[in-house]
N, C-alpha and C positions, 0 to 999 in steps of 0.2 A: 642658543649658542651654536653657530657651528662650527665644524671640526677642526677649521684654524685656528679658531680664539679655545679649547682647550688646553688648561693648563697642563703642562708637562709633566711635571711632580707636585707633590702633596707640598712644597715648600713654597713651587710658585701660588700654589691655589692659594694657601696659608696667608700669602702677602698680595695676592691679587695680579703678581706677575705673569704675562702670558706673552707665550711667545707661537709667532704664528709657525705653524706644521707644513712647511711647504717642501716633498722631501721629491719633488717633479723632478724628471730624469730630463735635461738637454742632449740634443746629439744635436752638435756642431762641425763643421770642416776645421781640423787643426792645424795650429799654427806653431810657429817656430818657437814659443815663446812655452808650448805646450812641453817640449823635448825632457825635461828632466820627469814629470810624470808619467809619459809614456815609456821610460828606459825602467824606472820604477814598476810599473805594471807586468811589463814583460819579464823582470828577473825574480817576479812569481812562479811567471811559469818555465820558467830554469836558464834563461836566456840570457847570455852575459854581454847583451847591448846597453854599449855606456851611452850618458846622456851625449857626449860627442859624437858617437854615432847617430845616433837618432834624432839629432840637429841637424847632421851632412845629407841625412835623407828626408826630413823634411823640406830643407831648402830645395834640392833637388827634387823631389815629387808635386810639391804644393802647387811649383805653374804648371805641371805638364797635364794634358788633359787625358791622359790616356791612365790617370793616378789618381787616386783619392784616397786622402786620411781621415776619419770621423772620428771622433772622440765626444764620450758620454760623462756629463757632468751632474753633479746634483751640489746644488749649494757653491757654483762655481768650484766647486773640485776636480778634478779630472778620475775619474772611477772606472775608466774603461775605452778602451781603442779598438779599431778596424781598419785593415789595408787593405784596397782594391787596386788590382790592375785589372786592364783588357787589352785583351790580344785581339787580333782582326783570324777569325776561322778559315783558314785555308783551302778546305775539302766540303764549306759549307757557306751558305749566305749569315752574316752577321758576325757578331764578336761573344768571345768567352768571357766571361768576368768571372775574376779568381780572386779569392780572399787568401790572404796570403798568412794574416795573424790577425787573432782575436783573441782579447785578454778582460777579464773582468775581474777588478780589487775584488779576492777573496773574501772581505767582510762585505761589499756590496751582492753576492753572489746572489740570484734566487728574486733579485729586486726589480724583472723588467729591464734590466740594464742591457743585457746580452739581444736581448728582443728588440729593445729598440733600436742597438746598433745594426741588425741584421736589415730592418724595417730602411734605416737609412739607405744601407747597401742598397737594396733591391731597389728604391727609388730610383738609387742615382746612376745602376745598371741598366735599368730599363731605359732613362733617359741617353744613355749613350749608345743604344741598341743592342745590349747583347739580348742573345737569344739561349745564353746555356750558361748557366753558374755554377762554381766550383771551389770545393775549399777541403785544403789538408789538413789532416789533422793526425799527430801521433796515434802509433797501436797503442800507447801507455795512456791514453784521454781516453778511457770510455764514457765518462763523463760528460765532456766536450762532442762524440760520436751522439748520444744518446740526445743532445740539444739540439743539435742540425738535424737530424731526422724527424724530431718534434717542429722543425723549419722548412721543411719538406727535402731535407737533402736524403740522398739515398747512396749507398755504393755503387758504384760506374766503373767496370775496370779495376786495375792495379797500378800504382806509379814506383815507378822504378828511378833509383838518384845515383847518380855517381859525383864523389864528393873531390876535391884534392886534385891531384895532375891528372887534367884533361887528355893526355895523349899518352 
């Protein structure tokens, strides 16, 4: 027997029910149809993007090539997102690629999920040339600090925001 035809519980074995264990993480490019999952995901992590918004900017990211949304499924679920842009390097040959939000369903945590969305990133930076990656992340995630380092991210600097009236 193997490990997909194990039954699940003592009531499937009981009746001979068996359901196959396929609990494989997809990371896919998302789509507009994805928005009300990905709005759910992020007001995990304290963020009050409604699914309208997170429609407005799929529509608007999905063609642009300089943008990528990946999104981790299991089970056709959506369990987890990623947002890339890249900038073209000024003071240097090639482009930056900046992750801008990463989110993984809380009950999926710990599952490969975060890993493989990085794995997607990196591929699809590498194919659009950049040559330096980067990703913010709250002082209040040491959590999230502690993942990207195990990814090879390291502290670079300080960034500094001004938020509100630009002038």
């Amino acid at each position: 027997m193997t490990k997909e035809n194990i039954p699940k519980t003592e009531a499937e074995a009981a009746f001979g029910m068996m359901q196959p264990q396929n609990d494989a993480v997809v990371t896919r490019e998302s789509e507009p149809s994805d928005h009300c999952s990905i709005a759910l995901l992020l007001h995990q992590l304290g963020y009050e993007a409604t699914p309208a918004l997170i429609l407005e900017k799929l529509q608007l990211l999905i063609p642009s090539p300089s943008d990528k949304i990946f999104v981790a499924t299991v089970h056709d679920k959506v369990v987890g997102s990623i947002s890339l842009h890249v900038l073209p390097l000024f003071h240097a040959a090639g482009y930056l690629g900046r992750i801008t939000s990463m989110v993984v369903d809380k009950h999926h945590q710990g599952a490969g999920i975060g890993s493989a969305l990085i794995a997607a990133a990196e591929r699809w930076f590498e194919t659009v040339g950049c040559v330096k990656l980067e990703v913010t992340s709250g002082d209040h995630r040491p959590d999230a600090h502690r993942f990207y380092a195990r990814h090879g991210f390291q502290r670079d600097g300080q960034r500094l925001a001004k938020t509100g009236k630009l002038r």
